[in-house]
C-alpha positions as a LaTeX table, in Angstrom:
\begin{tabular}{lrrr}
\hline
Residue & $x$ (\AA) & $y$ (\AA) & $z$ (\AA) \\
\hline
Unk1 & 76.37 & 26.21 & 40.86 \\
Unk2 & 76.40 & 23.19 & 38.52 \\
Unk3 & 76.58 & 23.50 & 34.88 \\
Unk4 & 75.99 & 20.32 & 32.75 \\
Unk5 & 75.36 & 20.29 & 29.05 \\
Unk6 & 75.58 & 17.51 & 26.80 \\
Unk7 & 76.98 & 18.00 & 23.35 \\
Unk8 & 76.99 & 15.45 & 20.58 \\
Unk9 & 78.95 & 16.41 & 17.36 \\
Unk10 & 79.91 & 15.28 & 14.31 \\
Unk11 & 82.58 & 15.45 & 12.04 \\
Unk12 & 86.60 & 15.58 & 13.14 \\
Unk13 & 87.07 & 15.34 & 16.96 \\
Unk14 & 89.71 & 18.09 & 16.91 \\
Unk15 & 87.60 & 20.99 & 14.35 \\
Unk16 & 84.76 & 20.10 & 17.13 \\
Unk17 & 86.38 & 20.13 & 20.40 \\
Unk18 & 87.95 & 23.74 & 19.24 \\
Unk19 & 85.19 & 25.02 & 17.69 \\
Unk20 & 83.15 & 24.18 & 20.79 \\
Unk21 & 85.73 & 25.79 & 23.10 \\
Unk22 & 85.60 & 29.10 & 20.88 \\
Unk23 & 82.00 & 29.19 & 20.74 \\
Unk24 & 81.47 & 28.84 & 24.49 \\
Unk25 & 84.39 & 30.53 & 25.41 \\
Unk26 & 85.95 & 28.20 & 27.49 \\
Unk27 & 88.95 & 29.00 & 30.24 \\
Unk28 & 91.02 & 25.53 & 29.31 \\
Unk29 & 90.29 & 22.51 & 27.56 \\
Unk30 & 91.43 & 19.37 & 29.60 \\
Unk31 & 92.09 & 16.24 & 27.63 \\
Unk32 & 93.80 & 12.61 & 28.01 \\
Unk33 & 95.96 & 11.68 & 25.65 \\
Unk34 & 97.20 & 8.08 & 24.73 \\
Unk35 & 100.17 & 9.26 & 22.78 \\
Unk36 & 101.27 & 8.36 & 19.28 \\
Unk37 & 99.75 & 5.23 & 17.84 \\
Unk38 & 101.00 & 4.28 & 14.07 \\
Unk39 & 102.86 & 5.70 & 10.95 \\
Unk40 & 99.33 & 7.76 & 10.51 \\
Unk41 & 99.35 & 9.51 & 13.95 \\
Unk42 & 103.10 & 10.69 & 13.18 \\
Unk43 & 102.22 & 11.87 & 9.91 \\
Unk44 & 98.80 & 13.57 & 11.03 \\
Unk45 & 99.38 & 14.06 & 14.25 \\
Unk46 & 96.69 & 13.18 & 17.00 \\
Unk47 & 93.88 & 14.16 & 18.36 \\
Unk48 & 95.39 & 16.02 & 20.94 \\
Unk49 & 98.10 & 17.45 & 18.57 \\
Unk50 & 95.16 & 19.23 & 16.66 \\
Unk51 & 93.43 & 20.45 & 19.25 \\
Unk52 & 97.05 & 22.09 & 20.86 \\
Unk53 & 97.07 & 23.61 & 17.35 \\
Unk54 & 93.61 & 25.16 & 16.84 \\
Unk55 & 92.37 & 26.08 & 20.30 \\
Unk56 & 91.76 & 29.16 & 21.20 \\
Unk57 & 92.64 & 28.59 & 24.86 \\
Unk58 & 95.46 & 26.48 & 27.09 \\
Unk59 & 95.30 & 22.82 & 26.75 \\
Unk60 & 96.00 & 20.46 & 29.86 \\
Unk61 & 96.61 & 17.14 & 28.36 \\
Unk62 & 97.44 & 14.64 & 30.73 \\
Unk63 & 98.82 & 11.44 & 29.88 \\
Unk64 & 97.08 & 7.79 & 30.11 \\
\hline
\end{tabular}
């Protein structure tokens, strides 16, 4: 079986990739992550940071 959907969002990268997860309930969400870049990604935390936070399933985040 082969399931392929294509998904274009907008707004905050995070809200989305949760919300998206939720919505179709999704098993794990499996992400790359680049690490900390900049005073802003220590104070807001990244991408991947926010998504760890808000999803409402594991989160395999595999380095770069």
């Amino acid at each position: 079986m082969s399931l392929e959907q294509v998904v274009i969002p907008s707004g905050d990268p995070a809200t989305e990739i949760a919300a998206f997860s939720a919505e179709y309930k999704s098993n794990v969400i499996v992400m790359v992550t680049e690490g900390v870049h900049g005073f802003l990604d220590i104070l807001r935390g990244t991408t991947t940071d926010k998504v760890l936070r808000h999803a409402p399933c594991p989160v395999l985040a595999i380095p770069s």
